[in-house]
Each structure stands twice: as C-alpha cells, then as structure tokens.
C-alpha positions in Angstrom: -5.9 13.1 -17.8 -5.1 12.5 -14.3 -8.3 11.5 -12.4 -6.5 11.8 -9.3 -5.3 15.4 -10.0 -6.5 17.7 -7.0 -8.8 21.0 -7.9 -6.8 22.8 -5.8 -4.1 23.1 -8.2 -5.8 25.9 -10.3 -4.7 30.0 -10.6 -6.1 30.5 -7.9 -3.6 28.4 -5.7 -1.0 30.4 -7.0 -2.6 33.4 -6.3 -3.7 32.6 -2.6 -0.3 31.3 -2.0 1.8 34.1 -3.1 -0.2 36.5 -1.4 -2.1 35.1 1.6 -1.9 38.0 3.8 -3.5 39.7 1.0 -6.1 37.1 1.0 -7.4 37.1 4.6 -7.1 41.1 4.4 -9.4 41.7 1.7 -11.9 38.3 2.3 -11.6 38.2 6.5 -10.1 41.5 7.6 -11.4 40.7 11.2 -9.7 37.4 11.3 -6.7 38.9 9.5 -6.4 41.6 12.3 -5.4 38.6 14.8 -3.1 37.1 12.9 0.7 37.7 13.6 2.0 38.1 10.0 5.6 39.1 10.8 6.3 35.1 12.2 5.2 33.8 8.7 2.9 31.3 8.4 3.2 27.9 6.6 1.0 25.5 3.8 0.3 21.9 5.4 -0.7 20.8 1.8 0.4 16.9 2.3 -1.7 16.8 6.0 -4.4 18.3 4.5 -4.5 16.0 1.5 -4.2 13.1 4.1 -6.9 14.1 6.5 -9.6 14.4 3.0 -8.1 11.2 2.1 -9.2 9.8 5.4 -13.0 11.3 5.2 -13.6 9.6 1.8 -15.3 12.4 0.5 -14.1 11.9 -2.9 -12.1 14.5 -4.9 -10.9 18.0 -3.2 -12.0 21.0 -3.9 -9.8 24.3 -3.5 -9.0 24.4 -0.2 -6.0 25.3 2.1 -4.6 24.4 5.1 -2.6 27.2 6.7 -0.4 27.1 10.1 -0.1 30.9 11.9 0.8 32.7 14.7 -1.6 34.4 17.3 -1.0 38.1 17.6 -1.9 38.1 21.0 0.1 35.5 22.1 -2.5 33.2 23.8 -2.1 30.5 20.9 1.3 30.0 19.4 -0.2 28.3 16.5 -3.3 28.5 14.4 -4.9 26.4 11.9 -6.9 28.3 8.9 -8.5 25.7 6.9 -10.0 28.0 3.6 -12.5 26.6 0.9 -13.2 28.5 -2.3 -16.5 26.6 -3.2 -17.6 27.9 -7.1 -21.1 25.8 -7.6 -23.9 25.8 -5.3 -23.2 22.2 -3.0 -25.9 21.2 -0.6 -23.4 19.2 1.2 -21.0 21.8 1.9 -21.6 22.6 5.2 -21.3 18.7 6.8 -18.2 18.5 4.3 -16.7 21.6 6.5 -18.0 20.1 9.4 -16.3 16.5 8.9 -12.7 18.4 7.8 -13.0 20.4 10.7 -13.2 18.0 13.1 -10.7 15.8 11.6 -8.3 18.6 11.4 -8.9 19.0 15.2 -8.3 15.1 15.7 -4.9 15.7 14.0 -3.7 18.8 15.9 -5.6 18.9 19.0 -5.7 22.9 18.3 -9.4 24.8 17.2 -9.8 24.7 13.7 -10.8 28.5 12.0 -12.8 27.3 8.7 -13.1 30.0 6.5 -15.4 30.3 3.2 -15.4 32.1 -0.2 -18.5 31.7 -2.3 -17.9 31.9 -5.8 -21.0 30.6 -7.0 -23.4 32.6 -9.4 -26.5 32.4 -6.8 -26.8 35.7 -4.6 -29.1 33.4 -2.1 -27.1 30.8 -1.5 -25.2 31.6 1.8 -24.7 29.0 3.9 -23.2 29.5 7.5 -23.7 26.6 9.9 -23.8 23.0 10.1 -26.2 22.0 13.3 -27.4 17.8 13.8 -29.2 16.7 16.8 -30.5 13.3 18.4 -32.0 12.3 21.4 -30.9 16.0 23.3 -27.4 15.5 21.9 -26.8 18.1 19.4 -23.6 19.1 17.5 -23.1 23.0 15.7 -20.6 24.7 13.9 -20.5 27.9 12.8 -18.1 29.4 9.7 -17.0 33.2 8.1 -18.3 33.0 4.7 -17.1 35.8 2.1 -19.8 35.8 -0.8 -18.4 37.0 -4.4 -21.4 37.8 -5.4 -22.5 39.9 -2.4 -20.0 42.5 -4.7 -21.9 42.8 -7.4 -22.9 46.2 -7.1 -19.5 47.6 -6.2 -17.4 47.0 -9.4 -15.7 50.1 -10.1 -14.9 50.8 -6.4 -12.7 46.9 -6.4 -11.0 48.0 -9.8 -10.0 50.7 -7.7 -8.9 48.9 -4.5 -5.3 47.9 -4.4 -5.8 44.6 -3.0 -5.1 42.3 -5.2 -8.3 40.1 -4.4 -10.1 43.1 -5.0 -9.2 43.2 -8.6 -10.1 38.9 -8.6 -13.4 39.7 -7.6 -13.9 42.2 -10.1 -13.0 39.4 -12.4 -15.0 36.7 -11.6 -18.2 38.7 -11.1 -17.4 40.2 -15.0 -17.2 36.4 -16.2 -20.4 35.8 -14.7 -21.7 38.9 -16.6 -20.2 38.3 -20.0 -20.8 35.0 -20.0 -22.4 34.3 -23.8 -21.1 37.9 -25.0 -17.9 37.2 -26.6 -17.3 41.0 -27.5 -17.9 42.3 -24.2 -15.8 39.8 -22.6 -13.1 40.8 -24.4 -13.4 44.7 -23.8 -13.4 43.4 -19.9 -10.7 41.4 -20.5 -8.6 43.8 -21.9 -9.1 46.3 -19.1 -8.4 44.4 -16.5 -4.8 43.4 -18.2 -4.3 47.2 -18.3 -5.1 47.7 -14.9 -2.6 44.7 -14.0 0.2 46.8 -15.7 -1.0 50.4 -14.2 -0.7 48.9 -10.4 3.3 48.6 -11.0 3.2 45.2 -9.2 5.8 43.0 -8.9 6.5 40.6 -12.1 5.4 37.4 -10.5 2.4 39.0 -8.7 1.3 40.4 -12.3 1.7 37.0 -13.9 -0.2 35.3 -10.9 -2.9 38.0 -11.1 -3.2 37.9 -15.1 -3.2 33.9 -15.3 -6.5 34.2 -13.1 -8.0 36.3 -15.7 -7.1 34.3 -18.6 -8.3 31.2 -17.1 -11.8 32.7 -16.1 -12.6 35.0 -19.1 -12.0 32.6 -21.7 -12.6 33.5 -25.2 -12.7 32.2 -29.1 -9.4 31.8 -30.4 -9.6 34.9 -32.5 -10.0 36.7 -29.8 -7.8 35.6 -27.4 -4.6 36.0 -30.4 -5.8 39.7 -30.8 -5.9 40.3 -27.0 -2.2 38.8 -27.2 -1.2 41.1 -29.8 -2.5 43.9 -28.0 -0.6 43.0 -24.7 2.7 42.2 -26.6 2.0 46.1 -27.5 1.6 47.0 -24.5 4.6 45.2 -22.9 7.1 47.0 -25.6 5.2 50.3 -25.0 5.8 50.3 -21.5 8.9 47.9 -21.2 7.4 45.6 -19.0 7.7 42.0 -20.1 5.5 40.0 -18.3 2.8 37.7 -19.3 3.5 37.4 -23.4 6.9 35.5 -22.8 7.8 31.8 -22.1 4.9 32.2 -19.4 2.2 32.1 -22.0 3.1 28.7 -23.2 2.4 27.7 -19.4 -0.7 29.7 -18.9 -2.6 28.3 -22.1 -2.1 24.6 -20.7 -3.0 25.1 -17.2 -5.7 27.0 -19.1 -6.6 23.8 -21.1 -6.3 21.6 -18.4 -8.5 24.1 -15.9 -11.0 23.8 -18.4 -10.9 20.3 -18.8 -10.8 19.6 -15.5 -13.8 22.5 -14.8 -16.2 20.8 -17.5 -16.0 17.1 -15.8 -16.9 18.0 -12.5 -19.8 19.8 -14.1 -20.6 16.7 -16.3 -20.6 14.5 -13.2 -22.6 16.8 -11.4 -25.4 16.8 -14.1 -25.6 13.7 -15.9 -23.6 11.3 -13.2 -20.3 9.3 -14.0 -18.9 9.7 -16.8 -17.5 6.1 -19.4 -13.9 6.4 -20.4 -14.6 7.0 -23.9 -16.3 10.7 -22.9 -13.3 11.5 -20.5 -10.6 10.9 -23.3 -12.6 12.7 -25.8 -12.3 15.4 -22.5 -8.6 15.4 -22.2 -7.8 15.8 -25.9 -10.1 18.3 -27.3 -8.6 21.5 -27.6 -9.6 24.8 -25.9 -12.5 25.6 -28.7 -14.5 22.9 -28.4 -14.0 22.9 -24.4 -15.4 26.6 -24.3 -18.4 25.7 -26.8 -19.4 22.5 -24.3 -19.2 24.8 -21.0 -21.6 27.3 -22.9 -24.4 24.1 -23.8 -23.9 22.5 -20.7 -26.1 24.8 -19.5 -29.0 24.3 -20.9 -28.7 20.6 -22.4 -31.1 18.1 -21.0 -28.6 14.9 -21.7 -25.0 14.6 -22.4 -25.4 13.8 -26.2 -26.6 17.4 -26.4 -23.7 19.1 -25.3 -21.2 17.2 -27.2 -23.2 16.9 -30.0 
C-alpha cells in the first residue's frame, strides 16, 4: 500500500468534482449565491498538495482547493479551500487555521474555508480558531455544514434533487445501520433505486452509486445479492450503469477505501502501526476489513481487533 497515497482520493472526490456547483448549493447556498458559475471554476490540486506539504501536518485529509469567479465583480478570482473532516479532530480548527494562512501567503487573495462534518457526534461543531499573547490576538472564523445536524430530516433529502442531498441521506443511514447487516441492505437497496428513478446522467449515477457502495458496506453475500438485484434492474429498465466494467473499479477503490479508512483509525487509537500489521492491512480482503472496522470499536488493544 502506498503510504504516501492522499485521503482525498476517495468517492467523494469524484463526486465533489463532477458536481461542485452542486456541492456549494446544497452544503453553502449563501456562499454559492456569490459565486459566478457561468466563468467555470478550476481544481488547484498540485498547489494545494504543496502548500500541506509545506505545513508538515502529516497526511491530507479530503480537502479541495478551488479557484472561482466573483459574481459581483469586485474580485476576479476566489479561493474555496473545502474540508470534509469524518472523525471528531481536536486539532482541526488550528489545522484550518495554518492552510488558510498559507494559502493566503501563496495567492495574496482571502481564503473562504469551508467545512463538512461528517463525524457521528451531533456536539461536535467547531467554528473558530482564536490564540492570543501579550494583547496580540489572532481569529478566524469558518462555514461549517454538520451531516448530522440532518438527522431528523431523512425522507425530505431522499426527496431533494440535489445530489448531495441524496449523500447525506447515505451517510447518516450508515451511521444508523451500522451492526445491522439486514437493514443496511434494505437501505442500500433503496437508495440504488432512487439513483435510477432521478434519470441522471450515466456518469453522475455511477459517481453517486460508488459513494454508496463504499459507505454501506456489507458481507459478501449480501453485497452479490444486491448485484443481482441491480443487474435486474438495469435489464428491466435498460439502463446499464453501475453492474458493467465499472464494478470491477468500484470493488477496489472499495477495498482500498477500506484499507486506507481502517489505518487511520488504527493510528488514531493504538498509535503507529509496525510493517508487519500494515501488510497484513493491504492484503486482506474486503471480509475481514469489514469485521476489523466493526471491533475497532470497542477493542481496548490492537490484538483484539485482529484477533
């Protein structure tokens, strides 16, 4: 596996990058509003990858940087940086702090930092980052879009025609299914309907759907019968989408995603991991990586989750 492998490059980055607008829209409507959309806008992946490289703040998370154009005029260009943070990080808010600035070293432009909170805590919120010394004192404020803040309106985002909408929906149903293999697959299944009902475009649909698959993971049974069912589907309503040469992709980015998902978590809890542990990582196959997410939950040492 290779350690040096960004988190950014996840579903989600193909999601967020086929449809931005959609994106800022659904998450930031207010910041969305200002935003020119008909002069395009453009991913500065390489200079944000050197500006994190120059903070030494270890590996990225999912995060953008994205040039636009002012609506009004008073600033040709404008620099989105956007974070989707998953785990509760007390460090978070100097982390923004530090890119922002740097980003502003870089471009001499202001910096819009923009958060989604995808972590399972409906507390955790933070908005600021705020240091002082001696009557010097330094502040910044960012948008943050909590997932979980959602919760309670689940039927009205499988309703919503925003793509991000239906994302939500998805992650928020991981969270609740997590454990409940059945029920996760009923979810599951619904969602892939609903993907097929909105008459998206193909590539949209195959974004949208390799989100899914890589959140709601399931036991192998279950993930051949939900195959079987979509392949049904797909001749039903002569749609081919998600059960051709694209599955072969999405079940390794799904293997990898996991693989990737369970060492951060590792590191987080039980600190670095030996070389003998990460190999054992990078080969085991989707099973076993979905049993170890599930203990590392509740296991007091490593031994006990892969053991």
């Amino acid at each position: 596996m290779n350690q040096d492998a960004d988190d950014f490059d996840s579903p989600w980055k193909d999601a967020l990058i086929h449809a931005f607008p959609d994106f800022m829209a659904f998450y930031f409507p207010r910041a969305a509003a200002q935003i020119d959309w008909s002069a395009g806008y453009t991913f500065l992946d390489q200079e944000l990858r050197q500006v994190v490289r120059d903070a030494e703040l270890g590996r990225r998370r999912l995060d953008v940087l994205v040039r636009v154009s002012d609506r009004d005029g008073s600033e040709h260009w404008l620099y989105i940086h956007v974070e989707i943070q998953s785990q509760r990080d007390d460090q978070l808010p100097e982390r923004l702090y530090i890119y922002n600035y740097r980003l502003y070293d870089r471009y001499r432009r202001p910096i819009a930092t923009l958060v989604v909170l995808a972590d399972p805590s409906p507390t955790w919120k933070p908005r600021s980052f705020r240091a002082r010394s001696l009557g010097c004192q330094i502040a910044m404020r960012f948008p943050v879009a909590k997932l979980m803040d959602a919760r309670d309106r689940l039927e009205a985002l499988l309703a919503d025609p925003n793509p991000f909408a239906l994302i939500t929906a998805a992650h928020l149903l991981t969270q609740q299914t997590h454990g409940n293999h059945a029920e996760r697959y009923t979810v599951k299944w619904r969602l892939a309907r609903l993907l097929y009902q909105r008459r998206w475009e193909r590539q949209r649909i195959i974004d949208l759907f390799a989100i899914i698959d890589w959140m709601m993971q399931l036991p192998k049974d279950l993930e051949h019968q939900l195959w079987q069912q979509l392949e049904t589907l797909e001749r039903n309503t002569q749609m081919r989408y998600v059960t051709s040469v694209e599955r072969i992709g999405i079940e390794k980015g799904l293997q990898q995603g996991a693989a990737d998902v369970l060492l951060r978590q590792m590191e987080r809890r039980f600190g670095p991991l030996d070389d003998g542990t990460r190999a054992r990582i990078a080969e085991a196959d989707s099973e076993h990586l979905l049993e170890w997410s599930d203990r590392i939950l509740d296991a007091q040492t490593l031994n006990d989750v892969l053991h």
